[in-house]
N, C-alpha and C positions, 0 to 999 in steps of 0.2 A: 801534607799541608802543615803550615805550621801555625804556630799558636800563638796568640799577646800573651805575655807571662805578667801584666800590670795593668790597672785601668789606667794608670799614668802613660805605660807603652799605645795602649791603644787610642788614646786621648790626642797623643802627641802626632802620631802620623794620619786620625780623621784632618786634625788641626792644620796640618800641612798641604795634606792635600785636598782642601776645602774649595777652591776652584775648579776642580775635575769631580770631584764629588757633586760639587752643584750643576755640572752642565749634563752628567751623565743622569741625575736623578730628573732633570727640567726633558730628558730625551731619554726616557725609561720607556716611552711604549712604540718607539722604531728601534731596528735594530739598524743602524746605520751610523754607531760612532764607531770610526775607524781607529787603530792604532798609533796611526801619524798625528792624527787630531790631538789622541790623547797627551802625544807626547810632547807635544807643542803648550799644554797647559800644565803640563810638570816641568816647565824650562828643558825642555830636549832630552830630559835625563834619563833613558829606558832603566836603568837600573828603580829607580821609584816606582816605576809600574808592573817590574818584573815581584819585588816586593810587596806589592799588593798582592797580586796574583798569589803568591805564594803561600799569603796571610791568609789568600779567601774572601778579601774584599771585592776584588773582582773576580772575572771567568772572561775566558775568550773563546769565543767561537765563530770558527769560519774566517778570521783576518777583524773581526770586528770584538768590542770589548759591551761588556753590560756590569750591572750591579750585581753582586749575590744576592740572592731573595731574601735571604735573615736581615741584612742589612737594609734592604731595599721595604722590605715588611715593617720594618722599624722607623726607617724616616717617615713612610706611610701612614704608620698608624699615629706615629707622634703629631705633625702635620695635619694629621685628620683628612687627607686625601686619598686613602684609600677606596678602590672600587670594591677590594671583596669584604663580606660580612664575617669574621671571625666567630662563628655560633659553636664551634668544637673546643675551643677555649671554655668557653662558659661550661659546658658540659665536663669536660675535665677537672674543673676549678670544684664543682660539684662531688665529681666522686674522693676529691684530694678531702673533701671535707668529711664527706661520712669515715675515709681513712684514716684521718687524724682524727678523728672521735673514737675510732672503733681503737686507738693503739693506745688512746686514755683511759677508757676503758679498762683494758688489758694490764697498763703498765701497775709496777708498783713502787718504782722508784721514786720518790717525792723531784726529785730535780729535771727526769726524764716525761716524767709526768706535765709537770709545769712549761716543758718545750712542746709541751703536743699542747697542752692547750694555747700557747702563743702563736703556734701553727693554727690552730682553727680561727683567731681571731684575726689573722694576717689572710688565709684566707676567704672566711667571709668580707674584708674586705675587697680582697681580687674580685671575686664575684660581683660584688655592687659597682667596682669600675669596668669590667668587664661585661657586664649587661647595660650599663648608661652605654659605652663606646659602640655597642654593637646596634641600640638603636637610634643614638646619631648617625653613624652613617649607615641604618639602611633609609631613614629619613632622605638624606643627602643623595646617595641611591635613587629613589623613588622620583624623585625632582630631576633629577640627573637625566637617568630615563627618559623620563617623558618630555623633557625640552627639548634635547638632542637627539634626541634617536631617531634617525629620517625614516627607517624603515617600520611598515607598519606591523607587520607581523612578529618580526624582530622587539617592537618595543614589545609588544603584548605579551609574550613571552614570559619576556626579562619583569615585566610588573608579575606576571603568575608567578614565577619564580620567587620576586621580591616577597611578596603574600607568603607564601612557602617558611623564607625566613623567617617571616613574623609571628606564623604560628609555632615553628621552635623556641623563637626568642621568650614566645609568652608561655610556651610549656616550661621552660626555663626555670622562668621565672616560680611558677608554680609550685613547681617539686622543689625550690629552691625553699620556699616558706614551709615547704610540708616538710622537711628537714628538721627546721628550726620550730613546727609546730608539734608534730607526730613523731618523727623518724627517729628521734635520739633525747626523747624527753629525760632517760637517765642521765646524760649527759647533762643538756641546760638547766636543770635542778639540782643537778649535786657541783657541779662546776663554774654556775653563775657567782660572777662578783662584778665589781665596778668597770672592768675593763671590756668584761665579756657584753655586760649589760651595754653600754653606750654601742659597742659595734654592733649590736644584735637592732637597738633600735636606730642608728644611722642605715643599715642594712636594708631593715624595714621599708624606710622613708625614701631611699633611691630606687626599692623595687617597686613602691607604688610610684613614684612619679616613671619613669619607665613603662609600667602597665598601662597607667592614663595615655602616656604619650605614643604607646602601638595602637592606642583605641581609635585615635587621631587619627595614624600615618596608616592603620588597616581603611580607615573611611576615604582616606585621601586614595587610597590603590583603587577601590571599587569608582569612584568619583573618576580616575584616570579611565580605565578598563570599559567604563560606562560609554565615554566620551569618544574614546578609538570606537565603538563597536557604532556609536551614532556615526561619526566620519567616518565611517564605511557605507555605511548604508545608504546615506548620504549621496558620497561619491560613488556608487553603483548607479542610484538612480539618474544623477545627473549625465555619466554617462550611457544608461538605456535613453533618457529623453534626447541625446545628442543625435544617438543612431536614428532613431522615431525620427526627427528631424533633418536628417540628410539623406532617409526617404524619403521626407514629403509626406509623412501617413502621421505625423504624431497629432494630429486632430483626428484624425483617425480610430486611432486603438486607446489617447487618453484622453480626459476631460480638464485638459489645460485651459481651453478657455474659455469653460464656465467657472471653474480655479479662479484664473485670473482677473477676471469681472468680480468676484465673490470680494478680491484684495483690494482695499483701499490705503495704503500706506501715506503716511503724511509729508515723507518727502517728496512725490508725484504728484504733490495737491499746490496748485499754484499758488503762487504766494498773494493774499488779500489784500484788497486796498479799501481802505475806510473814509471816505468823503464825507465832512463836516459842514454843512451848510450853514451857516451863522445867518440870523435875520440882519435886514438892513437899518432898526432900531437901534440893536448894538451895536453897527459897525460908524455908525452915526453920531452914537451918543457916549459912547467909551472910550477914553482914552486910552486906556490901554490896547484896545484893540486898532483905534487909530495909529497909534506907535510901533506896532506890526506891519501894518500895511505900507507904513514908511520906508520900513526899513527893508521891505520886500523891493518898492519900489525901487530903493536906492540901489539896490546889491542888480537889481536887473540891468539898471544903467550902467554900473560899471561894467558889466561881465560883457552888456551886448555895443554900447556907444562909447563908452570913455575910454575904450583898447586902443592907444597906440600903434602904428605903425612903425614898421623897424626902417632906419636908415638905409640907406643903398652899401655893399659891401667895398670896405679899403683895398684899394689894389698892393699892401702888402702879403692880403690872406688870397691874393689871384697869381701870385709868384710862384713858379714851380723850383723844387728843391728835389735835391737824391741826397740817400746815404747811401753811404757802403758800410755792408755787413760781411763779415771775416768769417768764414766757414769752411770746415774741411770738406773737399768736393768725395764722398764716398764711393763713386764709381773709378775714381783714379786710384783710390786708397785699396780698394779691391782687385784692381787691376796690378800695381806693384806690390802684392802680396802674395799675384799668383805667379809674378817672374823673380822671386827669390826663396830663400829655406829655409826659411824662420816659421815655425808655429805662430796662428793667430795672434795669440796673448802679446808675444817677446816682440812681433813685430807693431802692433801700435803701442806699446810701452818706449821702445827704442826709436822710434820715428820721428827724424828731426821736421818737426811742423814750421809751418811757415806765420803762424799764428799763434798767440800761446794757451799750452791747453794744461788744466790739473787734473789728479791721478783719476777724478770725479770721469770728467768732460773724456778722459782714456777710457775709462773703463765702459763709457755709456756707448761711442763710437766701438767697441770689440762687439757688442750685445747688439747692435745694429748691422755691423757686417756681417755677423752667424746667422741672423734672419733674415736679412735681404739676398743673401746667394748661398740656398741650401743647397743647389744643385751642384756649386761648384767647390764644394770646401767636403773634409771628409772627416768625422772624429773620433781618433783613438779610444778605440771601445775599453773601457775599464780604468782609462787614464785618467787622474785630476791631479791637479797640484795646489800650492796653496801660494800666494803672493804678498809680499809686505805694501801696501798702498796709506797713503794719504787724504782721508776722506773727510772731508769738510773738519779739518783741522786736527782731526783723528786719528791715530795711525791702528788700522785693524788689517788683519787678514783675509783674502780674498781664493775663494775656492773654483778653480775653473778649471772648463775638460782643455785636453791637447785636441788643436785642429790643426792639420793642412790642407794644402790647397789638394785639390785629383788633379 
């Protein structure tokens, strides 16, 4: 395999081929980008895609092409769309650091010395961004989870799991302070200066907010985990009270409806009506209340006496009229499709109409014939091809199987 000998080299060909990179990253979790596809977003070029290949940016397997995982791990992670939790980084990040302590230690060269300790301060940084990243997304994670995940035991799982992470992330974290508190106090006291200092208390400050923020997403898993075990339980009993009921026995073996007499809920409670009875002193002697009763009077006349009557109907709207509407008759169109030898596609594409139809109004008639006569059409197993169309003023590409007629 070979190598970018330049971040310039490697810069230049992500650059280029930035359309096939984004369709293959937006279709990273089927494996169903084909090679023809691909090569249709490299301008036809197969040498570009043999090149990749070659570099390692992509893999093919089976006739179909994907991301390499380093590559594919990096959009990920940059994005912040990754699913998995990268918790063995952190722990790595960890041991890089007691080893660059333990080689400062040791060394005694003033110059070699002074790179191990820029090395500890480059890596207590990694570690404070690689403990924030890991508990954004198992946050994102955890939320993820439990919106989508239809199945139920499947989610509960993947939240156990998620938990699992957290208490890594937080043991992490822990031995990560106990480093910088215990584990190498010769170190931090004969090596501390200005530079070490700020990274040590930025460090700090991202491992507490971190700690706080598992405190959160640990309450938020059990709050999840709580909830599934309620909707279970839940839905068990709702369906045993189904079965009880399509025997006939659930009065029987439960006390539904002494339950249900117990429930008063306020939506089943009819809605109240409050009658005001005003004396006949006030409605005598008020004018404002006189000026009510006016106004009631008048709104009843108009609604019940003062409605007009509609006219008798114009004998232009008693005129009968036709249109004619221009349509392709699809039982004829299925019919001289099966006495010639053109594939589906080519034949309503090529089909001199009598009406005028666009590549749209083609391609909705093809999707119409494959449905209404499965019986008599037959389609080439493994075959698609790809078509240039015209679609509402768009020229895109169009993927459809080969059919003939049996």
């Amino acid at each position: 395999m070979k190598q970018f000998r330049s971040i310039e080299e490697l810069l230049k060909v992500l650059a280029r081929e930035k359309e096939l990179l984004k369709e293959m990253f937006a279709k990273r979790k089927s494996l169903s980008f084909r090679r023809d596809i691909a090569e249709d977003l490299v301008d036809g070029d197969a040498r570009r895609l043999d090149l990749l290949l070659e570099y390692g940016v992509l893999r093919q397997n089976a006739g179909f092409l994907e991301l390499e995982e380093s590559y594919l791990r990096f959009f990920e992670e940059v994005l912040q769309v990754n699913e998995e939790i990268a918790i063995s980084s952190v722990k790595d990040y960890i041991d890089t650091l007691n080893q660059h302590i333990d080689y400062w230690l040791k060394e005694t060269n003033p110059r070699r010395k002074l790179s191990y300790h820029r090395a500890v301060v480059r890596t207590l940084y990694n570690i404070a961004g690689a403990v924030l990243r890991s508990t954004v997304d198992l946050k994102r994670n955890v939320d993820t989870v439990y919106k989508n995940e239809p199945n139920y035991l499947i989610k509960k799982e993947k939240l156990v799991h998620l938990d699992q992470k957290h208490d890594i992330i937080k043991a992490l974290i822990v031995e990560c302070e106990r480093v910088m508190d215990e584990g190498q106090k010769a170190f931090f006291s004969s090596a501390m200066d200005g530079v070490l200092r700020q990274a040590v208390g930025e460090v700090r400050l991202s491992l507490n907010d971190a700690y706080h923020s598992l405190i959160e997403i640990n309450r938020q898993i059990l709050e999840y985990l709580n909830l599934i075990e309620y909707q279970n339980r839940l839905l068990q009993k709702i369906r045993t009270l189904k079965y009880l009921r399509d025997q006939l026995t659930i009065t029987e073996y439960t006390d539904i409806r002494r339950r249900a007499l117990m429930e008063s809920p306020v939506w089943m409670d009819p809605l109240p009506r409050y009658r005001l009875k005003l004396s006949l002193d006030s409605l005598l002697n008020d004018e404002d209340a006189l000026s009510v009763l006016r106004s009631v009077v008048q709104k009843g006349k108009t609604g019940a006496i003062g409605r007009e009557t509609a006219g008798a109907i114009g004998p232009e709207f008693l005129e009968t009229a036709s249109r004619k509407v221009e349509m392709v008759d699809q039982q004829e169109m299925y019919n001289l499709f099966r006495a010639q030898g053109k594939d589906l596609f080519s034949f309503v594409v090529d089909f001199e109409y009598k009406v005028p139809m666009d590549d749209g109004q083609k391609l909705v008639l093809f999707c119409q014939l494959a449905t209404l006569y499965p019986d008599g059409i037959q389609l080439e197993s493994g075959r698609w091809e790809q078509s240039s169309m015209t679609i509402h003023e768009k020229n895109c590409f169009v993927e459809h199987p080969i059919i003939y007629p049996k």
